[in-house]
GUKOL-423689 format. One record per atom (N, C-alpha, C, O): residue number from 0; chain; atom name; x, y, z. Coordinates in pm, 1 decimal, padded with zeros to 6 digits, always signed. Atoms other than C-alpha are relative to their C-alpha. Layout:
NODE / resi / chain / name / x / y / z
NODE / NUM / A / CA / X / Y / Z
...
# end
This chain:
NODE / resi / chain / name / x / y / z
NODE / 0 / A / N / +00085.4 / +00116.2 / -00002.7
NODE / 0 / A / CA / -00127.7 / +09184.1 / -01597.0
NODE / 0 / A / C / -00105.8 / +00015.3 / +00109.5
NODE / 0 / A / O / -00070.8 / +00069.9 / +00214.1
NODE / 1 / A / N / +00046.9 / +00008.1 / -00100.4
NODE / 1 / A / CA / -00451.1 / +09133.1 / -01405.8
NODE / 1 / A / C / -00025.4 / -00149.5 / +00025.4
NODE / 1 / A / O / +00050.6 / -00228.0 / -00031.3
NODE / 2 / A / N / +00082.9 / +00136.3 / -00056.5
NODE / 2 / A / CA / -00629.0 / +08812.4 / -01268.1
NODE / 2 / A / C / -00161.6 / +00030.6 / +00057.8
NODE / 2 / A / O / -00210.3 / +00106.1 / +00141.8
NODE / 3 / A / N / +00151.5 / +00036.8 / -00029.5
NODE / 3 / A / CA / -00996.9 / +08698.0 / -01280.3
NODE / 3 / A / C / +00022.8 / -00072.5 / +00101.2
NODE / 3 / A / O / +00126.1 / -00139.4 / +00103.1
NODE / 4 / A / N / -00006.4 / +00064.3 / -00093.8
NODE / 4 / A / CA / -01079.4 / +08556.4 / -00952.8
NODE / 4 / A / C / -00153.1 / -00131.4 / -00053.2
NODE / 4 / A / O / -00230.9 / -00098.4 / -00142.7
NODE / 5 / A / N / +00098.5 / +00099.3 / +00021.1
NODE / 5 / A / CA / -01340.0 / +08238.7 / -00980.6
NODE / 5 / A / C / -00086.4 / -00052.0 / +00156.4
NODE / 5 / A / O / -00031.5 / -00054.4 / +00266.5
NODE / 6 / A / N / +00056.0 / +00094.6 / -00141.9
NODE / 6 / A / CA / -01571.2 / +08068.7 / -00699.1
NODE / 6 / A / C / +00023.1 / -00113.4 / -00049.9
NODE / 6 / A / O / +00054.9 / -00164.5 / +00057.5
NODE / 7 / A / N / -00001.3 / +00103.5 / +00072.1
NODE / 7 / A / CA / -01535.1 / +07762.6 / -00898.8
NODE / 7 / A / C / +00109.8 / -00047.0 / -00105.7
NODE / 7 / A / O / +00143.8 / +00034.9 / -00191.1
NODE / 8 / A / N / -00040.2 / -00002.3 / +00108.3
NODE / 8 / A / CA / -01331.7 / +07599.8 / -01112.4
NODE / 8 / A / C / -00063.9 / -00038.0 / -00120.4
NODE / 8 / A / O / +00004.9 / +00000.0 / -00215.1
NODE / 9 / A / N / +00018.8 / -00003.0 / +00080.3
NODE / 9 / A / CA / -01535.2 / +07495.5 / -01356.3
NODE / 9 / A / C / -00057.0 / +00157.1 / -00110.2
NODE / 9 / A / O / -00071.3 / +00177.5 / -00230.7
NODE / 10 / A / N / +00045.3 / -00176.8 / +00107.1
NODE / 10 / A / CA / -01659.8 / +07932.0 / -01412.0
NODE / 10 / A / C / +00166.4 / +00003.4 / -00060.5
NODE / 10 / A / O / +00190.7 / +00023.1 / -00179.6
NODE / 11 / A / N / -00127.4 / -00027.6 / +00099.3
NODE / 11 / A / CA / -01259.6 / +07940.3 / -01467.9
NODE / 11 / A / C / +00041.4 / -00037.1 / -00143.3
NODE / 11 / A / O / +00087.0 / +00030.5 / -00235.5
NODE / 12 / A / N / -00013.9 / +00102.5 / +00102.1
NODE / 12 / A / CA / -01232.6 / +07681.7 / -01701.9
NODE / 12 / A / C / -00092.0 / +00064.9 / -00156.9
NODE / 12 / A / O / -00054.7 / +00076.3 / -00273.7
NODE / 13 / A / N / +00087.3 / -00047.2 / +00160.1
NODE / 13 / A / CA / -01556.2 / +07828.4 / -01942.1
NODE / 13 / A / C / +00085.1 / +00150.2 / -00018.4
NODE / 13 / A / O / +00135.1 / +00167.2 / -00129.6
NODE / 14 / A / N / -00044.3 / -00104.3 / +00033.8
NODE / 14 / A / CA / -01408.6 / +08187.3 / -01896.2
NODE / 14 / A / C / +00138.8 / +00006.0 / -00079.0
NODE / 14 / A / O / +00182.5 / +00093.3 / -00154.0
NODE / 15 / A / N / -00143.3 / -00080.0 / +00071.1
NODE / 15 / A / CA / -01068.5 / +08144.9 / -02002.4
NODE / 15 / A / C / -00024.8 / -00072.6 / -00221.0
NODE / 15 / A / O / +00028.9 / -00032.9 / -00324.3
NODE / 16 / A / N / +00030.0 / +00048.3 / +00121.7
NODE / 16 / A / CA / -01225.3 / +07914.3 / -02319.1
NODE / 16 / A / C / -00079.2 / +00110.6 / -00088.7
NODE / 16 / A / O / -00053.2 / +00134.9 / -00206.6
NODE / 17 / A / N / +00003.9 / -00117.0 / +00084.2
NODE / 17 / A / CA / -01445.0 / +08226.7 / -02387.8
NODE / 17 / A / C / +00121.4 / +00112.6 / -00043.2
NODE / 17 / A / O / +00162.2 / +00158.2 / -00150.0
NODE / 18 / A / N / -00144.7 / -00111.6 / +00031.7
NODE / 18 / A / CA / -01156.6 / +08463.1 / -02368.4
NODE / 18 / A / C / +00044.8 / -00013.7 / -00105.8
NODE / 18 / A / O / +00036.5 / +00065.1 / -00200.0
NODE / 19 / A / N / -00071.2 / +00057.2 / +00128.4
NODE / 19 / A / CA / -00974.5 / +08264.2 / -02598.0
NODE / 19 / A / C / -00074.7 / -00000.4 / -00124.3
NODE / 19 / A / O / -00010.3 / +00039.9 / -00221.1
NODE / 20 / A / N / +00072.7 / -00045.5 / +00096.6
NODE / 20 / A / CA / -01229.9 / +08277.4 / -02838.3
NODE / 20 / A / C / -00019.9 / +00099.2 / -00073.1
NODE / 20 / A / O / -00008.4 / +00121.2 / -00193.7
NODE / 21 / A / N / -00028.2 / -00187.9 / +00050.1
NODE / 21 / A / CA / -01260.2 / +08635.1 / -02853.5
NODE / 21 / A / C / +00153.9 / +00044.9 / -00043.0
NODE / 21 / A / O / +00173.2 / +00161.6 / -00077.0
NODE / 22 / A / N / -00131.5 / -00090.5 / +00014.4
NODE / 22 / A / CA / -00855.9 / +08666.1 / -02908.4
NODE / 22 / A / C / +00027.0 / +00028.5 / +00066.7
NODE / 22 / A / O / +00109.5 / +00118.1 / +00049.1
NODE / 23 / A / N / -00080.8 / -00108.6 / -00152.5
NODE / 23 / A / CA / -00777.6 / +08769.5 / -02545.1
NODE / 23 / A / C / +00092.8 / -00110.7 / +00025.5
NODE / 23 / A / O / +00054.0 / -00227.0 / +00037.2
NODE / 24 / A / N / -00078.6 / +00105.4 / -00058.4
NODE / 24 / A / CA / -00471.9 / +08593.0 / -02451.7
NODE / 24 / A / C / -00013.7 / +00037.4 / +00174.5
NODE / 24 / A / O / -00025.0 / +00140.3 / +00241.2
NODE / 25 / A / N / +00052.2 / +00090.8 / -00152.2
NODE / 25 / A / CA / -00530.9 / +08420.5 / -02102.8
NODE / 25 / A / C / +00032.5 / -00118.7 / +00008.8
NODE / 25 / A / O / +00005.9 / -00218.9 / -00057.5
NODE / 26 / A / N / -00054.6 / +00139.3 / -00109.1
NODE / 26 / A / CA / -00382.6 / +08182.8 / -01895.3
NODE / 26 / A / C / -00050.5 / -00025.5 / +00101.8
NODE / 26 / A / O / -00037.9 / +00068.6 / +00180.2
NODE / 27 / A / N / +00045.7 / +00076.4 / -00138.2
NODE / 27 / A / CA / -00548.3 / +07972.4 / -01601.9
NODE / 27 / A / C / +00145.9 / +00002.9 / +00036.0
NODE / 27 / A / O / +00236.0 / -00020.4 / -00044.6
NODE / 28 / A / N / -00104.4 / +00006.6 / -00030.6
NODE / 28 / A / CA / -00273.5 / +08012.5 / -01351.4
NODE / 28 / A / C / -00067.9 / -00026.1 / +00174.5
NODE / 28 / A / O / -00185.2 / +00004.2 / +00196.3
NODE / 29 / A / N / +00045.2 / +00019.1 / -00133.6
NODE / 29 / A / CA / -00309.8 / +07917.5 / -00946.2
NODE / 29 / A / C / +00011.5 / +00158.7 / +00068.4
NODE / 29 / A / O / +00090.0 / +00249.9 / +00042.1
NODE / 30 / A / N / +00035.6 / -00140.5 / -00033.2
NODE / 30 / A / CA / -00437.7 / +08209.1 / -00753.8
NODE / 30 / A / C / +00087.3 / +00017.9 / +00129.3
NODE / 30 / A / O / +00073.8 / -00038.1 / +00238.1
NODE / 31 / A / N / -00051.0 / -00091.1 / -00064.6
NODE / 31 / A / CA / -00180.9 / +08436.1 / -00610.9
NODE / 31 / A / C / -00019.9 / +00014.7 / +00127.2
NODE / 31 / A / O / -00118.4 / +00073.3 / +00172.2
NODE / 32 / A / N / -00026.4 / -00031.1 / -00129.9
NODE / 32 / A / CA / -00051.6 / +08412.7 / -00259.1
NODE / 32 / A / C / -00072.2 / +00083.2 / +00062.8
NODE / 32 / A / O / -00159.8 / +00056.4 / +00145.1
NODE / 33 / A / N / +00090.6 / -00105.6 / -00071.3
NODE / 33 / A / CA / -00163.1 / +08757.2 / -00179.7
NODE / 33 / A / C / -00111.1 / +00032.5 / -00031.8
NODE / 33 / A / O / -00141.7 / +00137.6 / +00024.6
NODE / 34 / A / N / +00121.8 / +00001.2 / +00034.4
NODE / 34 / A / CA / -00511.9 / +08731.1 / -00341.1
NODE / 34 / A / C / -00056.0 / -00140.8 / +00114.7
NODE / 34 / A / O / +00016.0 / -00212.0 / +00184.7
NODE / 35 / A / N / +00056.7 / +00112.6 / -00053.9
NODE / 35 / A / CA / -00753.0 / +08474.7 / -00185.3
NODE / 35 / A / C / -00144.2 / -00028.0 / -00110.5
NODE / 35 / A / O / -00175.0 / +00053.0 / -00198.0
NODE / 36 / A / N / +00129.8 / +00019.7 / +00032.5
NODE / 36 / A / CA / -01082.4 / +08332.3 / -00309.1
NODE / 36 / A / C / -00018.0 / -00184.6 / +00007.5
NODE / 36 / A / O / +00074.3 / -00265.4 / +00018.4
NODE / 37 / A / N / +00069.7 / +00125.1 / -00048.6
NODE / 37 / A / CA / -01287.3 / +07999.2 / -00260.7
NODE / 37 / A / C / +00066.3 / -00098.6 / -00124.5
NODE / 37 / A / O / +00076.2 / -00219.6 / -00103.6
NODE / 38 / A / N / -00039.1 / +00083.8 / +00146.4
NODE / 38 / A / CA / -01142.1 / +07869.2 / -00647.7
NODE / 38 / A / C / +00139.4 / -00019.6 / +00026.9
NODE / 38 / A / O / +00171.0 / +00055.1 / +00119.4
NODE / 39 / A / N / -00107.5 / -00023.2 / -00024.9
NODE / 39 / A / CA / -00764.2 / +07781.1 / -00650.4
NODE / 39 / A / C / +00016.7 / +00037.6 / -00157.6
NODE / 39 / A / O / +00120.7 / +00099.1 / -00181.4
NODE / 40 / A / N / -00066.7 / -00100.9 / +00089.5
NODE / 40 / A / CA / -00742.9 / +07900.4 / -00980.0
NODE / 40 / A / C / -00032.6 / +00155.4 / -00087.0
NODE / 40 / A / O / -00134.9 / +00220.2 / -00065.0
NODE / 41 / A / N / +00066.0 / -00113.0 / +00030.9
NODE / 41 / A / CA / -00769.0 / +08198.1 / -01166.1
NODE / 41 / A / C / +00033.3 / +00092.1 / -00163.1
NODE / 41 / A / O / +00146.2 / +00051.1 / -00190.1
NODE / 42 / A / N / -00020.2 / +00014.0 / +00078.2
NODE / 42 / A / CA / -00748.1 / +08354.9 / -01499.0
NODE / 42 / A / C / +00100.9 / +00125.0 / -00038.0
NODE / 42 / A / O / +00045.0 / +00234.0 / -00050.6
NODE / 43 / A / N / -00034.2 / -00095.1 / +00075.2
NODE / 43 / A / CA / -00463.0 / +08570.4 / -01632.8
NODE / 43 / A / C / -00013.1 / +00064.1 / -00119.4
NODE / 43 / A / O / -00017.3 / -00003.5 / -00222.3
NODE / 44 / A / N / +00027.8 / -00102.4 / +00105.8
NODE / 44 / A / CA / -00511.6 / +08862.4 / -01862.5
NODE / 44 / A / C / +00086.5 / +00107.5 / +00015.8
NODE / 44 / A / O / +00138.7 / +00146.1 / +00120.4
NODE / 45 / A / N / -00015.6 / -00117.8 / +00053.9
NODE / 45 / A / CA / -00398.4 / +09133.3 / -02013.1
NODE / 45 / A / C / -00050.0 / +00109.6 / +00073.1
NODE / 45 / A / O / -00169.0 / +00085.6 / +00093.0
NODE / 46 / A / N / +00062.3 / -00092.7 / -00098.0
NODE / 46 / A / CA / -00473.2 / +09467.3 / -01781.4
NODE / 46 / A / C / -00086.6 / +00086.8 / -00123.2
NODE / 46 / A / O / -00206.3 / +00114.4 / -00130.8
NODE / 47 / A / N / +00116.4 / -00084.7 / +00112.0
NODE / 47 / A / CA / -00586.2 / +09662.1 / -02088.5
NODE / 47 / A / C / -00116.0 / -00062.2 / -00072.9
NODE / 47 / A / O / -00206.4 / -00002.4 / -00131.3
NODE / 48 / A / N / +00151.7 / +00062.7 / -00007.0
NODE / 48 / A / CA / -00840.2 / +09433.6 / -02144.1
NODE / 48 / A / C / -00102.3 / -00055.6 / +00101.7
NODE / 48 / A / O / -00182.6 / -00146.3 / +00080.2
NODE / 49 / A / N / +00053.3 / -00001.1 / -00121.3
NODE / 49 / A / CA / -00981.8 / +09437.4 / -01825.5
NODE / 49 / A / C / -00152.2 / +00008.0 / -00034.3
NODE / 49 / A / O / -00235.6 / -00074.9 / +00002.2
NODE / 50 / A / N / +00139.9 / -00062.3 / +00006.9
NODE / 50 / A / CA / -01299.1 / +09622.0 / -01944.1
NODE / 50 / A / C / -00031.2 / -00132.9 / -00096.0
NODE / 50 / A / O / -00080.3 / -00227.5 / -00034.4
NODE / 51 / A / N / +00044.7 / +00091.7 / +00083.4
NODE / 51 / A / CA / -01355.4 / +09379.9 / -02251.4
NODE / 51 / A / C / -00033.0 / -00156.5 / +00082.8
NODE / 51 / A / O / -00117.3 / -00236.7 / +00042.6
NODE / 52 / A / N / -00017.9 / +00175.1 / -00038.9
NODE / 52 / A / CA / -01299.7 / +09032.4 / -02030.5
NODE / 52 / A / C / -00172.2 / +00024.7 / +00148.5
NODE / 52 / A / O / -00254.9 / -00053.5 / +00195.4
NODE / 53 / A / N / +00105.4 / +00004.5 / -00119.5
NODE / 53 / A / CA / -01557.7 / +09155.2 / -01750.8
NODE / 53 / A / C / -00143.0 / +00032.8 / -00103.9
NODE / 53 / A / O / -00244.5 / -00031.3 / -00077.1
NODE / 54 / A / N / +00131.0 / +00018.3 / +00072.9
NODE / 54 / A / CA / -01835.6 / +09254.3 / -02026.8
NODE / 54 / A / C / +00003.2 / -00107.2 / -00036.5
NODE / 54 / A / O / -00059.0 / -00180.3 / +00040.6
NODE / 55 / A / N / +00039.3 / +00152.1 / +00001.6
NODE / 55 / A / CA / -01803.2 / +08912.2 / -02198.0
NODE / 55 / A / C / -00028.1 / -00116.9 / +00105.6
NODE / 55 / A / O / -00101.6 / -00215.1 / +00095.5
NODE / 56 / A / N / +00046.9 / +00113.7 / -00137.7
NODE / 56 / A / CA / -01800.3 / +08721.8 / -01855.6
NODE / 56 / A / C / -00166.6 / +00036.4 / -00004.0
NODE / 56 / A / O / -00247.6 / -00044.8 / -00048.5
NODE / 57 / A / N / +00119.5 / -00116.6 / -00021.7
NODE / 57 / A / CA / -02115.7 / +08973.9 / -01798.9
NODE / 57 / A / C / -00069.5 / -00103.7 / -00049.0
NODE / 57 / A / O / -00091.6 / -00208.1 / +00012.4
NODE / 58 / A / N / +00094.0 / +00039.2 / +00151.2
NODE / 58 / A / CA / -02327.6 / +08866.5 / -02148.8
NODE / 58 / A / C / +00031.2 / -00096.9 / +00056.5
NODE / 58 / A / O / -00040.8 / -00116.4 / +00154.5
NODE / 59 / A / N / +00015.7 / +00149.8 / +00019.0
NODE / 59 / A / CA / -02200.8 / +08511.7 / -02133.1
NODE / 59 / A / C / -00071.5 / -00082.3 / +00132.2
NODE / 59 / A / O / -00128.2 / -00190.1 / +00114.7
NODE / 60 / A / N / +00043.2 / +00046.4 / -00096.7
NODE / 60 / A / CA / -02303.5 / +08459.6 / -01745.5
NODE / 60 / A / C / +00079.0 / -00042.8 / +00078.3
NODE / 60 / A / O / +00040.7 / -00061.6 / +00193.7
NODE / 61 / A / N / -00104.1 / +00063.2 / -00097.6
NODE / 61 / A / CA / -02004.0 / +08328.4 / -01601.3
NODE / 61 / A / C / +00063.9 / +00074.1 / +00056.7
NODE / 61 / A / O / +00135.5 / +00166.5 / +00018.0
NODE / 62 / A / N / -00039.0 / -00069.6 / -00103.3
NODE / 62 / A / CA / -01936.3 / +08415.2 / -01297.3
NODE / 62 / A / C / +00151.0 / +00004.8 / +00071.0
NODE / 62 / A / O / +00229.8 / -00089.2 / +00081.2
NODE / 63 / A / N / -00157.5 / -00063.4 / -00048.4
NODE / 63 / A / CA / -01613.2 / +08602.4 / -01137.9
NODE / 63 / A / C / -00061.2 / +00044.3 / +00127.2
NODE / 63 / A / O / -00181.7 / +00058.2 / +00148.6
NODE / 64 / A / N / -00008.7 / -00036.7 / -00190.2
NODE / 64 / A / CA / -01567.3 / +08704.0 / -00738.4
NODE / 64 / A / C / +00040.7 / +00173.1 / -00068.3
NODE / 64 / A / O / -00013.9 / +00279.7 / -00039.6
NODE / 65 / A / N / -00100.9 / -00161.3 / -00000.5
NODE / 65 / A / CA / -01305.8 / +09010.4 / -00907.4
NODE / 65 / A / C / +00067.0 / -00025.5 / -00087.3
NODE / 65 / A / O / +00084.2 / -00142.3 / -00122.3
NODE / 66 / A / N / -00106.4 / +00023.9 / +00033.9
NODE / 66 / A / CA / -01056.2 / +09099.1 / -01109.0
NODE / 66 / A / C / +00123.2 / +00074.9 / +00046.9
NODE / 66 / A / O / +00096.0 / +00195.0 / +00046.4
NODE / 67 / A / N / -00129.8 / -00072.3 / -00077.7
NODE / 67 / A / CA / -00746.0 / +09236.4 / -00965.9
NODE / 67 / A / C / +00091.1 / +00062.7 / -00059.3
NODE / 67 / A / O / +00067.2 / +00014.0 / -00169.8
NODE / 68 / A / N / -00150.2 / -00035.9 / +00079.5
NODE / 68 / A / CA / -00408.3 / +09411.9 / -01126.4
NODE / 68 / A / C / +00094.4 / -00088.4 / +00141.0
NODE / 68 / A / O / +00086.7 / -00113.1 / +00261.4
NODE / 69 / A / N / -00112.1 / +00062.0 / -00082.8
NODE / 69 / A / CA / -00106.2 / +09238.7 / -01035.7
NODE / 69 / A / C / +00102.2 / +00043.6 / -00007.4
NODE / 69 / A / O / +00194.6 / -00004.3 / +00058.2
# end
């Protein structure tokens, strides 16, 4: 599994609704003890779709800090 990091929650909120769109299963989940960032939440994914979830953020505009493996 990785995690999208967010500055915001509302970038979390559109990203995990695109995700879902495309078929990527993703969960909003609260961001990981040993991670940090300014959002408290953040979006789980799938690690092998790592590449796919950061081009659609990309194109669509919504913005991510990172994504991490967990």
């Amino acid at each position: 599994m990785a995690v999208v990091l967010f500055d915001s929650v509302q970038a979390a909120i559109q990203a995990e609704h695109a995700v879902r769109v495309e078929g990527i299963a993703a969960k909003l989940i609260p961001v990981p003890r040993h991670l940090s960032a300014d959002c408290g939440m953040a979006l789980r994914i799938p690690c092998d779709e790592e590449p796919r979830v950061r081009d659609l953020l990309q194109r669509l505009g919504i913005g991510f800090r990172a994504i991490r493996a967990l």
